[in-house]
LOVEX-452828 format. One record per atom (N, C-alpha, C, O): residue number from 1; residue in one letter; atom name; x, y, z. Coordinates in Angstrom, 2 decimals, always signed. Example, Ala and Ser with C-alpha at 12.3 -4.5 7.8 and 13.67 -1.06 7.14 Angstrom:
# LOVEX-452828
{1 "A" "N" {+13.19 -5.69 +7.80}}
{1 "A" "CA" {+12.30 -4.50 +7.80}}
{1 "A" "C" {+13.20 -3.30 +7.80}}
{1 "A" "O" {+14.24 -3.32 +8.46}}
{2 "S" "N" {+12.85 -2.25 +7.08}}
{2 "S" "CA" {+13.67 -1.06 +7.14}}
{2 "S" "C" {+12.90 +0.03 +7.87}}
{2 "S" "O" {+13.41 +1.14 +8.04}}
This chain:
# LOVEX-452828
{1 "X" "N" {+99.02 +121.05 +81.65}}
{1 "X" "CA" {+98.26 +120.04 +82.35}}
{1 "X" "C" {+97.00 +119.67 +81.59}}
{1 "X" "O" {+96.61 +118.50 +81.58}}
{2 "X" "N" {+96.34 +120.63 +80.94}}
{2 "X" "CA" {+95.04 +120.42 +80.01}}
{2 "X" "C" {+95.50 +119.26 +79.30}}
{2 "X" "O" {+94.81 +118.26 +79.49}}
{3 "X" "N" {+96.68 +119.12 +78.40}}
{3 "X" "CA" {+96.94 +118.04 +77.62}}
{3 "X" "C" {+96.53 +116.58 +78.34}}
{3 "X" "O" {+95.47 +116.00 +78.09}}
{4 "X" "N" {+97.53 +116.07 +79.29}}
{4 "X" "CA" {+97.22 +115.69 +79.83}}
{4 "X" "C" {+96.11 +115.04 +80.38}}
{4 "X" "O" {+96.24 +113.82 +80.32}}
{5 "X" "N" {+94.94 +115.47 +80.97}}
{5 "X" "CA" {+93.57 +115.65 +81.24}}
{5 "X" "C" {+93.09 +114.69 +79.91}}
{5 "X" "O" {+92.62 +113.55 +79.89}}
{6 "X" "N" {+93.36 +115.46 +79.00}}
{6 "X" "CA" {+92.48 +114.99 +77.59}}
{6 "X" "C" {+93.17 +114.17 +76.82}}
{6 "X" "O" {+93.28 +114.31 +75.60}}
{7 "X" "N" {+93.50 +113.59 +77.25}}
{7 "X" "CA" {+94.78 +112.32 +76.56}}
{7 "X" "C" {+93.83 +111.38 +76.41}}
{7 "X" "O" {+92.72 +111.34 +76.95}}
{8 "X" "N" {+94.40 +110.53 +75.55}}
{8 "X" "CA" {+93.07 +109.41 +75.17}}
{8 "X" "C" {+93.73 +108.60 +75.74}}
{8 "X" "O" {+94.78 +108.27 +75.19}}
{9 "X" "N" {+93.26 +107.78 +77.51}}
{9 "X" "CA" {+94.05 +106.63 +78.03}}
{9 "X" "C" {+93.82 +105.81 +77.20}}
{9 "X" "O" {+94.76 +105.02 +77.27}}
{10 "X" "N" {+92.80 +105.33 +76.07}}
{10 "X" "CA" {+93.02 +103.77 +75.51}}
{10 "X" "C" {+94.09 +104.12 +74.21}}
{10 "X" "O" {+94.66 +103.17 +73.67}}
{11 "X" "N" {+94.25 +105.06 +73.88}}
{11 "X" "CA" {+95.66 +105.06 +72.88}}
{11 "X" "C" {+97.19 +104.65 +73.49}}
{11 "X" "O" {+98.24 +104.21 +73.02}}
{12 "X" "N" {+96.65 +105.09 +74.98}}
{12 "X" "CA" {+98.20 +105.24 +76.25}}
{12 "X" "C" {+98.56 +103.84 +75.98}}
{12 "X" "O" {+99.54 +103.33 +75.45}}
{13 "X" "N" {+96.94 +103.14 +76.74}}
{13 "X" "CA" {+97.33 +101.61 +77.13}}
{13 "X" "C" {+97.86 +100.56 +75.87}}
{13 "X" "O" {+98.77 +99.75 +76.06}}
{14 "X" "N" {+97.00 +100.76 +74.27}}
{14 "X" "CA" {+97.48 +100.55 +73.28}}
{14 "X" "C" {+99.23 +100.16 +73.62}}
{14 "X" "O" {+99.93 +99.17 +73.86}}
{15 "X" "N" {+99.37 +101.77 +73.45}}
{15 "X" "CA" {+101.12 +102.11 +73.56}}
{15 "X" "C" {+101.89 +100.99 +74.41}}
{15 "X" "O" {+102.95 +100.40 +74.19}}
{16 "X" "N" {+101.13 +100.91 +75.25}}
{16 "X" "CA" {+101.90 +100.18 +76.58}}
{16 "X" "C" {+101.76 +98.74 +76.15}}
{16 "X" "O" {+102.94 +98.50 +75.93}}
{17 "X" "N" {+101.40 +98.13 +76.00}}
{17 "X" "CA" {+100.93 +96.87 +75.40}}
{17 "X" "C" {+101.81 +96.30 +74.45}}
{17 "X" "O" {+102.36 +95.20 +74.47}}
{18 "X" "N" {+101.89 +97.77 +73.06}}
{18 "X" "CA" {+102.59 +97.23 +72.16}}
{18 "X" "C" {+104.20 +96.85 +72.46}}
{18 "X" "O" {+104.84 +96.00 +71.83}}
{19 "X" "N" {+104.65 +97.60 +73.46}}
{19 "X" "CA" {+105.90 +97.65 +73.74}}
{19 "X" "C" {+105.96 +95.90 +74.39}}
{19 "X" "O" {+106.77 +94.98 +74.26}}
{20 "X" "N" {+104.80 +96.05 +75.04}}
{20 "X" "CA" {+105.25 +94.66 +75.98}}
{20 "X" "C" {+105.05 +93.45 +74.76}}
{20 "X" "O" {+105.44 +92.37 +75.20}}
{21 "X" "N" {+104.66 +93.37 +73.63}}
{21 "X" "CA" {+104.55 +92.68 +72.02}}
{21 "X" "C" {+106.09 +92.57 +71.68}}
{21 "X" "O" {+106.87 +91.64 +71.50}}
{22 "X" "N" {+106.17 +93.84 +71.66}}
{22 "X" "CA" {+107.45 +93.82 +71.16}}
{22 "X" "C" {+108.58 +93.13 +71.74}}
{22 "X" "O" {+109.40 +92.53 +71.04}}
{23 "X" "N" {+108.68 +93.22 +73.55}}
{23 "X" "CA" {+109.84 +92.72 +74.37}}
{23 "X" "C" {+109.28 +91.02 +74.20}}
{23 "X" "O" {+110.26 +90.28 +74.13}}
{24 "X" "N" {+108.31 +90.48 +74.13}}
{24 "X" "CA" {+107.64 +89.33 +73.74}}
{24 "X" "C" {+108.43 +88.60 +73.01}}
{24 "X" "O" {+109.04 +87.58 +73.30}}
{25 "X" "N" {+108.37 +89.50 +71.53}}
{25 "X" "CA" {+109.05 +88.90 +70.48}}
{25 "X" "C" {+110.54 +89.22 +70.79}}
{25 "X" "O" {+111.45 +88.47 +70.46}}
{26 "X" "N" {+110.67 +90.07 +71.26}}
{26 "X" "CA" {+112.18 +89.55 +71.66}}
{26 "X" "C" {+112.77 +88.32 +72.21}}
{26 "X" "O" {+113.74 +87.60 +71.98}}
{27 "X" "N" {+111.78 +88.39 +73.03}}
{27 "X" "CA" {+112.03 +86.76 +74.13}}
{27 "X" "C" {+112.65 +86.07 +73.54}}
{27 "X" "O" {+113.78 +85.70 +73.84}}
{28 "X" "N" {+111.78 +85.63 +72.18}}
{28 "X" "CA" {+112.19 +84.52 +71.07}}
{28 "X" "C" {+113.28 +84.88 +70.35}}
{28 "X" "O" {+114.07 +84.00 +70.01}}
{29 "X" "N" {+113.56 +86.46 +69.93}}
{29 "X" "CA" {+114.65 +86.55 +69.19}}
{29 "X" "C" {+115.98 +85.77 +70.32}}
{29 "X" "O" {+116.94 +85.19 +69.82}}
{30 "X" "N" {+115.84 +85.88 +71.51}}
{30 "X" "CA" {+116.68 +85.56 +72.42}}
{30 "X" "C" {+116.80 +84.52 +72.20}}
{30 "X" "O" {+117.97 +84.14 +72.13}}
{31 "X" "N" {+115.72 +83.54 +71.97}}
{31 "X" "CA" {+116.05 +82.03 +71.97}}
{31 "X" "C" {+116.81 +81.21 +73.20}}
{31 "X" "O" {+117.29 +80.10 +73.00}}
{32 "X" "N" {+116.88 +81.85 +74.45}}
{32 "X" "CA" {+117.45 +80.87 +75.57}}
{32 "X" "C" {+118.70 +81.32 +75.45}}
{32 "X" "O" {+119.39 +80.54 +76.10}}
{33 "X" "N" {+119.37 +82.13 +74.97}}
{33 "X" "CA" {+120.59 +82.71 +75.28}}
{33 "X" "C" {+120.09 +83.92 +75.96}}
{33 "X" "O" {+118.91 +84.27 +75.95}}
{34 "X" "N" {+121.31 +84.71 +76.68}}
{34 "X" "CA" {+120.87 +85.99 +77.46}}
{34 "X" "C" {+121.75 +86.63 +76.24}}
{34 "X" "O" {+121.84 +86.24 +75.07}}
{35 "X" "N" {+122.24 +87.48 +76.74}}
{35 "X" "CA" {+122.64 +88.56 +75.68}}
{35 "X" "C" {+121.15 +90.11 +75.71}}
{35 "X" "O" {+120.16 +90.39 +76.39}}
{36 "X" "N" {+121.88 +90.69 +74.51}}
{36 "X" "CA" {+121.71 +92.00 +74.22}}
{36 "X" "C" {+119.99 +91.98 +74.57}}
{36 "X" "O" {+119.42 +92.59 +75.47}}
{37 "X" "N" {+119.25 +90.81 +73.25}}
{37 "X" "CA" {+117.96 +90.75 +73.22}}
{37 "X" "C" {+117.17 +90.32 +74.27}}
{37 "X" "O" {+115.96 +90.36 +74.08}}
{38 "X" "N" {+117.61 +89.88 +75.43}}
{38 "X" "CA" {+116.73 +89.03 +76.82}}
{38 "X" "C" {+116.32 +90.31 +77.83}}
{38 "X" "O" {+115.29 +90.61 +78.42}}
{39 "X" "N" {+117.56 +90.87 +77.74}}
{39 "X" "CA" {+118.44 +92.28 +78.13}}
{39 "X" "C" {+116.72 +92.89 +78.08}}
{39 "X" "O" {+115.74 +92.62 +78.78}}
{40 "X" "N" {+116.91 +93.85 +76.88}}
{40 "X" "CA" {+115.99 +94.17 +76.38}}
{40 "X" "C" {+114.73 +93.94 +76.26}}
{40 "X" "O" {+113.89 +94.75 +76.63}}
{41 "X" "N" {+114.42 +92.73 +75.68}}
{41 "X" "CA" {+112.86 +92.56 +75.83}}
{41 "X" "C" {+112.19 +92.25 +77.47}}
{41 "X" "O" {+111.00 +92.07 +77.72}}
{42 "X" "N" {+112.98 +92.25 +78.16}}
{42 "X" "CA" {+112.78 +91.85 +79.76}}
{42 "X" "C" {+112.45 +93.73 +80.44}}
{42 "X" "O" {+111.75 +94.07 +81.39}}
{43 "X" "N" {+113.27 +94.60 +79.51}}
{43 "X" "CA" {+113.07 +96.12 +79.73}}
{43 "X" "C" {+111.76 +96.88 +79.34}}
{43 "X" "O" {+111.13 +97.81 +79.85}}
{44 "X" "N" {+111.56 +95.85 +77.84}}
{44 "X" "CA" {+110.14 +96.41 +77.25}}
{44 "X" "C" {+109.09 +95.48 +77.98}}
{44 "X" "O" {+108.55 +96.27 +78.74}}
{45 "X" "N" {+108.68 +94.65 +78.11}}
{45 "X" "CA" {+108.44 +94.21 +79.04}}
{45 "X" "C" {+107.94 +94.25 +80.08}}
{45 "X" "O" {+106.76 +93.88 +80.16}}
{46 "X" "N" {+108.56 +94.65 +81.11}}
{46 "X" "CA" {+108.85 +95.23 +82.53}}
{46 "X" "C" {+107.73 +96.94 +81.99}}
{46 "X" "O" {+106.65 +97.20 +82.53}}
{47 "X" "N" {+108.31 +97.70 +81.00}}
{47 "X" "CA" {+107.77 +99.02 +81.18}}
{47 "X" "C" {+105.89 +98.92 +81.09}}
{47 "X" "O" {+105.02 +99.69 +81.50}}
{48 "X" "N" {+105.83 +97.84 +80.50}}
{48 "X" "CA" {+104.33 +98.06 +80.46}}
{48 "X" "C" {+103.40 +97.54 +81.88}}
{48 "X" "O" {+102.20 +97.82 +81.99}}
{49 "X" "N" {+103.91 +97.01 +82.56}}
{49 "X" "CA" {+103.53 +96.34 +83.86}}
{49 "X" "C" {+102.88 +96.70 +84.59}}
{49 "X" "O" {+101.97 +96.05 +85.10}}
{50 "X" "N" {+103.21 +98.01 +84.86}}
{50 "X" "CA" {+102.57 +99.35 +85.94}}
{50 "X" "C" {+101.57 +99.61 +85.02}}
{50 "X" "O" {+100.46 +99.33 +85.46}}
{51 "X" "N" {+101.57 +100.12 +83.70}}
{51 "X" "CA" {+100.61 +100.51 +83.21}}
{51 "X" "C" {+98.87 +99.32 +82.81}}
{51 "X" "O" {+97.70 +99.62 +82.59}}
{52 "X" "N" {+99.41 +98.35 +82.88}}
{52 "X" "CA" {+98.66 +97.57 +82.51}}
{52 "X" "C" {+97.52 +97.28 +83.81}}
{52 "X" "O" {+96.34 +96.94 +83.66}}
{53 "X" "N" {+98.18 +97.49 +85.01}}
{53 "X" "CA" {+97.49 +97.67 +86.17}}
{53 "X" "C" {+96.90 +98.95 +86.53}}
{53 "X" "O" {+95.78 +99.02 +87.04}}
{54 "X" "N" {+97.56 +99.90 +86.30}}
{54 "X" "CA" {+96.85 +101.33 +86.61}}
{54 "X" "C" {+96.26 +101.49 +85.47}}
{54 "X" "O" {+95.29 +102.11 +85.90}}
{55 "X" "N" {+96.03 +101.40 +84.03}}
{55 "X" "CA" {+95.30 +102.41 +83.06}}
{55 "X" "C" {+94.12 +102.17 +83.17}}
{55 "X" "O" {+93.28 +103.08 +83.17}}
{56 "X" "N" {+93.74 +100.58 +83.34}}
{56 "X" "CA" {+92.15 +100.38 +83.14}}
{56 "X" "C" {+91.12 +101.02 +83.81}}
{56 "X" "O" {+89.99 +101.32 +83.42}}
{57 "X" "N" {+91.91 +101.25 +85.32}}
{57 "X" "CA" {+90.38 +102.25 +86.18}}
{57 "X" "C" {+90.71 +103.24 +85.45}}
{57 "X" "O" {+89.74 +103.81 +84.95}}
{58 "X" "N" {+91.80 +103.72 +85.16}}
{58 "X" "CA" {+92.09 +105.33 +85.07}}
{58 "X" "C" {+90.73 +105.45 +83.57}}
{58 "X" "O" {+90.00 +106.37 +83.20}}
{59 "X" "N" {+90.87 +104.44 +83.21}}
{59 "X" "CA" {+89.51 +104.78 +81.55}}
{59 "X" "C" {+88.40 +104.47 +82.15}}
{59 "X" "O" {+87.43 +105.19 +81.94}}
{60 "X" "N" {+88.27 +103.48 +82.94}}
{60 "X" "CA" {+87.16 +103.62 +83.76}}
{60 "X" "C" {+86.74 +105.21 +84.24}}
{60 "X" "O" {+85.80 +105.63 +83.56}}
{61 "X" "N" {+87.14 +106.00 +85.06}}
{61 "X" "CA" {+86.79 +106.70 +85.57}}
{61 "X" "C" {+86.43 +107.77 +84.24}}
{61 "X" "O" {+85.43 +108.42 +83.94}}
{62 "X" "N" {+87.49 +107.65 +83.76}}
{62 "X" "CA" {+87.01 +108.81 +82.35}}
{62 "X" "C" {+85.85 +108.58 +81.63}}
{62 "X" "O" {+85.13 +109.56 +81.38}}
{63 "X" "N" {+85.55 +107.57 +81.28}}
{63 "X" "CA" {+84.64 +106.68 +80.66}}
{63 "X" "C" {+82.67 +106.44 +81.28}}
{63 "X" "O" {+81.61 +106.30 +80.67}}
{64 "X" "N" {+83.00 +106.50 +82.49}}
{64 "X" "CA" {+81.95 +105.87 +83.26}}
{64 "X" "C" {+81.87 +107.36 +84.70}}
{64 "X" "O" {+82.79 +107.98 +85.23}}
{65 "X" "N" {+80.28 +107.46 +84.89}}
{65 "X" "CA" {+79.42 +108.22 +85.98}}
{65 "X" "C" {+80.28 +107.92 +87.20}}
{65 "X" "O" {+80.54 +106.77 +87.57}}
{66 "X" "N" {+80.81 +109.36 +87.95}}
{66 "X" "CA" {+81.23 +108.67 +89.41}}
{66 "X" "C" {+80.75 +107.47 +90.36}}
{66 "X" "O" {+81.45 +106.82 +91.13}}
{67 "X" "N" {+79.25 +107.34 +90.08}}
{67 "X" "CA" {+78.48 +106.89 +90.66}}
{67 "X" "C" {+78.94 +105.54 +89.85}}
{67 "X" "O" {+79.62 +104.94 +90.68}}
{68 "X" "N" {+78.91 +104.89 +88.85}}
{68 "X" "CA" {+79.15 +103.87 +88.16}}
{68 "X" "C" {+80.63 +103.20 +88.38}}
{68 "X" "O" {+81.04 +102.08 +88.10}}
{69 "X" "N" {+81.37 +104.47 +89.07}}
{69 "X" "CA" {+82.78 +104.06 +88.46}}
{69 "X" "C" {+83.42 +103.15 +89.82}}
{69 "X" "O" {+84.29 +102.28 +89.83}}
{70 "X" "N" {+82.59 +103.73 +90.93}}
{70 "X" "CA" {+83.09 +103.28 +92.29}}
{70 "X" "C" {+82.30 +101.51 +92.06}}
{70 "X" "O" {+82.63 +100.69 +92.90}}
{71 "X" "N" {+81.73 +101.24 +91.43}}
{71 "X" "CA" {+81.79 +99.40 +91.09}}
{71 "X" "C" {+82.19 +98.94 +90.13}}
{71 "X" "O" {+82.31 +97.72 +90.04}}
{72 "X" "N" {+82.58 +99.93 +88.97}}
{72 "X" "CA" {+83.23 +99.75 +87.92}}
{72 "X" "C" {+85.09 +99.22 +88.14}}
{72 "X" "O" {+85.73 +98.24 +87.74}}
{73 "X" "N" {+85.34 +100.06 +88.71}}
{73 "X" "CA" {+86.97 +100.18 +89.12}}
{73 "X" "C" {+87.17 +98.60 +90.16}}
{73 "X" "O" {+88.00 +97.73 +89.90}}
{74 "X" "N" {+86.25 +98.56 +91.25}}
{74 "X" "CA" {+86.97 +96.82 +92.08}}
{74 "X" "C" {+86.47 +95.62 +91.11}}
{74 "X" "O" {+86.80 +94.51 +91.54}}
{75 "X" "N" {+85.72 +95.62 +89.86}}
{75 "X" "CA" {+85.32 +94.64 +88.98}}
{75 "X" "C" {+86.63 +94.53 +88.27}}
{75 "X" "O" {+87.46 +93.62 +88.32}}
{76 "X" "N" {+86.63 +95.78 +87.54}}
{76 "X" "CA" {+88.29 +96.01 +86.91}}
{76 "X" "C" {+89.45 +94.89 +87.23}}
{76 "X" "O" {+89.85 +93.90 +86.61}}
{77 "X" "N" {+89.93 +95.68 +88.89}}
{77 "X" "CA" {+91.13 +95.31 +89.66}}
{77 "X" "C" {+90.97 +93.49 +89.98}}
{77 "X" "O" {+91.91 +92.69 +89.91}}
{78 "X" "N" {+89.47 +93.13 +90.35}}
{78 "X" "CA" {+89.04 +91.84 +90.51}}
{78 "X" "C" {+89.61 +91.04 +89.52}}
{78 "X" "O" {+90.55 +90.28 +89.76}}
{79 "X" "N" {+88.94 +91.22 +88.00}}
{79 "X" "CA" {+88.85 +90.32 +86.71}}
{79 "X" "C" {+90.58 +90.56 +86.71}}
{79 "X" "O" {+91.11 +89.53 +86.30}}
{80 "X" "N" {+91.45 +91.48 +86.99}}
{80 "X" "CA" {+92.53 +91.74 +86.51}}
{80 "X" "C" {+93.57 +90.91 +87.32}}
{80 "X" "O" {+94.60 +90.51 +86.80}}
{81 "X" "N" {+93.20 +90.63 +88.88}}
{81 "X" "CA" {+94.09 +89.56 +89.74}}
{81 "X" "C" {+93.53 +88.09 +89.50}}
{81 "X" "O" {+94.03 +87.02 +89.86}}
{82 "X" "N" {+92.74 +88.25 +89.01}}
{82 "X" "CA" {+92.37 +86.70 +88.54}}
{82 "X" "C" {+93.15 +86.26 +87.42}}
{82 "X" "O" {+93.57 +85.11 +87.30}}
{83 "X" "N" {+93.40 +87.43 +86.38}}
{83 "X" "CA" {+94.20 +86.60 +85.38}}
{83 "X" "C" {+96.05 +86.64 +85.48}}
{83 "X" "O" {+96.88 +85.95 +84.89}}
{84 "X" "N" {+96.23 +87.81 +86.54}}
{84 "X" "CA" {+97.50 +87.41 +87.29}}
{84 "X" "C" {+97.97 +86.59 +88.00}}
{84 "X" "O" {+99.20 +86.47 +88.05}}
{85 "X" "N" {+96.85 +85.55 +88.96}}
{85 "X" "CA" {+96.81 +84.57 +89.41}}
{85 "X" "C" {+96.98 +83.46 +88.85}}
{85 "X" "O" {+97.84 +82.61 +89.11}}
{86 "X" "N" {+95.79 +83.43 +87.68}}
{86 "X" "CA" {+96.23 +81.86 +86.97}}
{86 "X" "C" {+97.21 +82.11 +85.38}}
{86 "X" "O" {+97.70 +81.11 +84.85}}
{87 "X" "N" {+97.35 +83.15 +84.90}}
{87 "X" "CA" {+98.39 +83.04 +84.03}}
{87 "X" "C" {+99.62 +82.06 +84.11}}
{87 "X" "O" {+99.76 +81.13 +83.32}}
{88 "X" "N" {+100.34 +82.28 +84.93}}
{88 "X" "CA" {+101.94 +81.71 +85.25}}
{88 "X" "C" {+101.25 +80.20 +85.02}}
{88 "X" "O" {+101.64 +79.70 +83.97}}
{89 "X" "N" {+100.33 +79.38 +85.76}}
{89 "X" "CA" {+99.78 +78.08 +85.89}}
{89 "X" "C" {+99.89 +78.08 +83.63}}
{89 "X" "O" {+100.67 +77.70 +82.76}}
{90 "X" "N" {+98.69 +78.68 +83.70}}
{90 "X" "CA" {+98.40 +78.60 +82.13}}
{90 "X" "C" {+99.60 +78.06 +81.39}}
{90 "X" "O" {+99.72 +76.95 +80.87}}
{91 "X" "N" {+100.68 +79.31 +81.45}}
{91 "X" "CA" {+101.54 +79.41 +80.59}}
{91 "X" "C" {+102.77 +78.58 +80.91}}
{91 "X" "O" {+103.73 +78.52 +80.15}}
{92 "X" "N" {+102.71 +77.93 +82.09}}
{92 "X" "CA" {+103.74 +76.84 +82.76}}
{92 "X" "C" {+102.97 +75.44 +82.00}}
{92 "X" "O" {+103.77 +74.60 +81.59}}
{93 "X" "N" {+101.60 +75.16 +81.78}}
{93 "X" "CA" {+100.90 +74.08 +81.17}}
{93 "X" "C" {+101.04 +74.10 +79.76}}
{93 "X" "O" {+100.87 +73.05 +79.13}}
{94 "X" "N" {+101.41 +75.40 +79.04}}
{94 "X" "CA" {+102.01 +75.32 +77.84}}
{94 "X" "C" {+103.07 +75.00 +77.84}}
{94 "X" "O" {+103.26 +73.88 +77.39}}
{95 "X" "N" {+104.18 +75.71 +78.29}}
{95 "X" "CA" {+105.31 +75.58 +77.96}}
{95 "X" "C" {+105.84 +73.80 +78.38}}
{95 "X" "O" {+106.80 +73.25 +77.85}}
{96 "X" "N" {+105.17 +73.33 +79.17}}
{96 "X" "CA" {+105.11 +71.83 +79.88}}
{96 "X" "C" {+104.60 +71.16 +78.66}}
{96 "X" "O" {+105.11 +70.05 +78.50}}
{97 "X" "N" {+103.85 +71.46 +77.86}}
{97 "X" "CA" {+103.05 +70.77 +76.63}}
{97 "X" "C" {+104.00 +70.69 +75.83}}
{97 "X" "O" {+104.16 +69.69 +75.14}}
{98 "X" "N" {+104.79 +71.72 +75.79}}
{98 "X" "CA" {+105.79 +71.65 +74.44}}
{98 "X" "C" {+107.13 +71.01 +74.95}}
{98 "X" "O" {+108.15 +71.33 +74.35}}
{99 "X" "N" {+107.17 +70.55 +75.52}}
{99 "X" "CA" {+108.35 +69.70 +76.43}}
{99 "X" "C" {+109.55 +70.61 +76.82}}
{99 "X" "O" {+110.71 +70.30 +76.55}}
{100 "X" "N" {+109.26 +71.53 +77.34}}
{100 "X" "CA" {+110.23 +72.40 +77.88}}
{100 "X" "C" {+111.31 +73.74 +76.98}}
{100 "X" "O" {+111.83 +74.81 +77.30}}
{101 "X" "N" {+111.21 +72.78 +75.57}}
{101 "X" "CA" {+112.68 +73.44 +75.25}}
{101 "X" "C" {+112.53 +74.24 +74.62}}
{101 "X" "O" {+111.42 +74.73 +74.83}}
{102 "X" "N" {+113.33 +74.99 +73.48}}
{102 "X" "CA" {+112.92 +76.21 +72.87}}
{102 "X" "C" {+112.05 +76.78 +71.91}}
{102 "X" "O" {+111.97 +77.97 +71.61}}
{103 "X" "N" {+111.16 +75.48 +71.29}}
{103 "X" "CA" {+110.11 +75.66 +70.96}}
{103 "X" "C" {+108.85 +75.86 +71.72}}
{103 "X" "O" {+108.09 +76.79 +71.40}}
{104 "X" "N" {+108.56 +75.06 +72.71}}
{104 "X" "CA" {+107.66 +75.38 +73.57}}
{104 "X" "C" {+107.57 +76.84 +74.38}}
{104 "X" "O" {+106.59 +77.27 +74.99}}
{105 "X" "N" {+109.11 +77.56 +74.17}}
{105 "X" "CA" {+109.38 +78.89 +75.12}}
{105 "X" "C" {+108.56 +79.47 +73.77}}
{105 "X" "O" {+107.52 +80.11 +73.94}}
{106 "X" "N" {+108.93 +79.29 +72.80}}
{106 "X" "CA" {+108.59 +80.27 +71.51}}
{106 "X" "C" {+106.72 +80.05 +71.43}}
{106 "X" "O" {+106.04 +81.05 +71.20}}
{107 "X" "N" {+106.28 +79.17 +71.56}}
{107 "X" "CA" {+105.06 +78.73 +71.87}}
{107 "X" "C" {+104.52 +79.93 +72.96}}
{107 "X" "O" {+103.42 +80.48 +72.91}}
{108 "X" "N" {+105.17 +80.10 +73.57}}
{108 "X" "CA" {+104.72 +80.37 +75.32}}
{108 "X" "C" {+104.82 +82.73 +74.83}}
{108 "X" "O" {+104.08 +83.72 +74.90}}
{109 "X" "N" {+105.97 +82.44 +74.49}}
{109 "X" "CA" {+105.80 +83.96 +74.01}}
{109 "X" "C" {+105.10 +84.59 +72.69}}
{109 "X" "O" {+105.12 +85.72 +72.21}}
{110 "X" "N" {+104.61 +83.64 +72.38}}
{110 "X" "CA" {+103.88 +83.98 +71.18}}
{110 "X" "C" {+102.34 +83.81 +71.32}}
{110 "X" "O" {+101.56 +84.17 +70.45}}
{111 "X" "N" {+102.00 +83.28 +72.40}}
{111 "X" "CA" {+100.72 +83.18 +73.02}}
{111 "X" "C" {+100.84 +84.43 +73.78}}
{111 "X" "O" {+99.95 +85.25 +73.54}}
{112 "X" "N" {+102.16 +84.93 +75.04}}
{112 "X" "CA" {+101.53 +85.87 +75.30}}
{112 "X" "C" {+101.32 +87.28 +74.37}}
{112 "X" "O" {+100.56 +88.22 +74.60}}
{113 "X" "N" {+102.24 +87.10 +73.29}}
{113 "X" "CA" {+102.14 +88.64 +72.40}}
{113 "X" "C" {+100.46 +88.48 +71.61}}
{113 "X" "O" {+99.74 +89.43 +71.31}}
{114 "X" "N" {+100.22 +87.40 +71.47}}
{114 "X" "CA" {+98.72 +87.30 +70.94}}
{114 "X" "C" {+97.46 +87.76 +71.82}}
{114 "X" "O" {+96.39 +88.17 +71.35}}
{115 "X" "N" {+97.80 +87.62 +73.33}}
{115 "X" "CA" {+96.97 +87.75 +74.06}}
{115 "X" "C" {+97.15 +89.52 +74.60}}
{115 "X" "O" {+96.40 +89.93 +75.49}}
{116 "X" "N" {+98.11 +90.40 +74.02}}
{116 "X" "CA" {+98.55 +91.13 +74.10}}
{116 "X" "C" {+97.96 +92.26 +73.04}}
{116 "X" "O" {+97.63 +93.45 +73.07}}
{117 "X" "N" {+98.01 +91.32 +72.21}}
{117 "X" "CA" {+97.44 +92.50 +70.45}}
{117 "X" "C" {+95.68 +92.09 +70.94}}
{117 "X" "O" {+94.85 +92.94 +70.61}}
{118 "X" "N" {+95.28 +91.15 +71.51}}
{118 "X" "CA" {+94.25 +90.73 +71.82}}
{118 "X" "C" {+93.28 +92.00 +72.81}}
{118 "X" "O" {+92.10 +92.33 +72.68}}
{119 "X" "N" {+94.60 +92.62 +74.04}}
{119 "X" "CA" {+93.67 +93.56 +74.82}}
{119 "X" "C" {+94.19 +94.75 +73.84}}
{119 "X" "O" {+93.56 +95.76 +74.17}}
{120 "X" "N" {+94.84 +94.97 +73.06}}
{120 "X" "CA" {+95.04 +96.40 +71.63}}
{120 "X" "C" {+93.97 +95.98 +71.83}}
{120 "X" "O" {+93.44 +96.34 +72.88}}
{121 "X" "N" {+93.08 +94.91 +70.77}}
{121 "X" "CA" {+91.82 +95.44 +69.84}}
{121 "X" "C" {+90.83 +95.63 +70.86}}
{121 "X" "O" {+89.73 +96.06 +70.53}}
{122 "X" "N" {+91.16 +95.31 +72.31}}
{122 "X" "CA" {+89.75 +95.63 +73.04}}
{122 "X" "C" {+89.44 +97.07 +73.42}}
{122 "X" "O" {+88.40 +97.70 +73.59}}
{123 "X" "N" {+90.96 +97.40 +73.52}}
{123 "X" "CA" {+91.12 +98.85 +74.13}}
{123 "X" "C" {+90.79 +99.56 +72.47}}
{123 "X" "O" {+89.86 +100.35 +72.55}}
{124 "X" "N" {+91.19 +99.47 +71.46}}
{124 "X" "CA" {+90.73 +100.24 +70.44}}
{124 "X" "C" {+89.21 +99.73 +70.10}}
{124 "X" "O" {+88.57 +100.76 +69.91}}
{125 "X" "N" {+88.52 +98.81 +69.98}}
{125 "X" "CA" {+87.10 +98.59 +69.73}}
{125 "X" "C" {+86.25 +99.38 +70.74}}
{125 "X" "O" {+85.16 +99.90 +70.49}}
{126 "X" "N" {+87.04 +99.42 +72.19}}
{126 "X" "CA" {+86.10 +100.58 +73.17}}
{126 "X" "C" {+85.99 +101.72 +72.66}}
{126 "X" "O" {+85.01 +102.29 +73.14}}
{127 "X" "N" {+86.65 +102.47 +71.73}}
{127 "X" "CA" {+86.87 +103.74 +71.36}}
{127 "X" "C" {+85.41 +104.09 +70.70}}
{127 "X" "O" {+85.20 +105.21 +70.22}}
């Protein structure tokens, strides 16, 4: 359990992130067919989801004074349903920009894997 305890959550969330990069670029390897790769990157994907919602208090709390952490953690969860809220809009106004078809999807997943390596460097620059 000590391990555990002393785990570096921003290496975790890193981890988690990259996977969801990776199912990203799958998207595109998919190209609008289903098959093996949609399969898949919809799996990698999917695994980072939970984590992307639970790790941030969890470094919060490691990170920050009990006393700090109890306004630290609903700022967190706040800034974090705000960009669950208007994402889909965002990324429906891209993919609408690029006129629907499989360039604009490739557009659309390549913005989110950018915005993805984007919270990597935040979670590694906190270090």
């Amino acid at each position: 359990m000590g391990d555990a305890v002393s785990a570096d959550r921003r290496l975790i969330a890193c981890a988690s992130y990259a996977v969801q990069v990776i199912g990203s670029l799958l998207f595109i390897l998919a190209a609008g067919d289903g098959g093996p790769w949609l399969f898949l990157g919809i799996a990698l994907f999917g695994l980072g989801i939970g984590n992307a919602t639970s790790l941030p208090p969890l470094i919060a709390q490691q990170e920050f004074p009990p006393a700090e952490t109890a306004r630290v953690v609903p700022l967190i969860v706040a800034i974090g349903q705000a960009g669950y809220a208007f994402a889909p809009a965002a990324f429906g106004l891209l993919r609408g920009s690029e006129g629907g078809d499989a360039t604009g999807s490739a557009s659309l997943f390549l913005c989110a894997a950018a915005i993805q390596l984007a919270a990597i460097g935040c979670f590694l620059a906190g270090r």
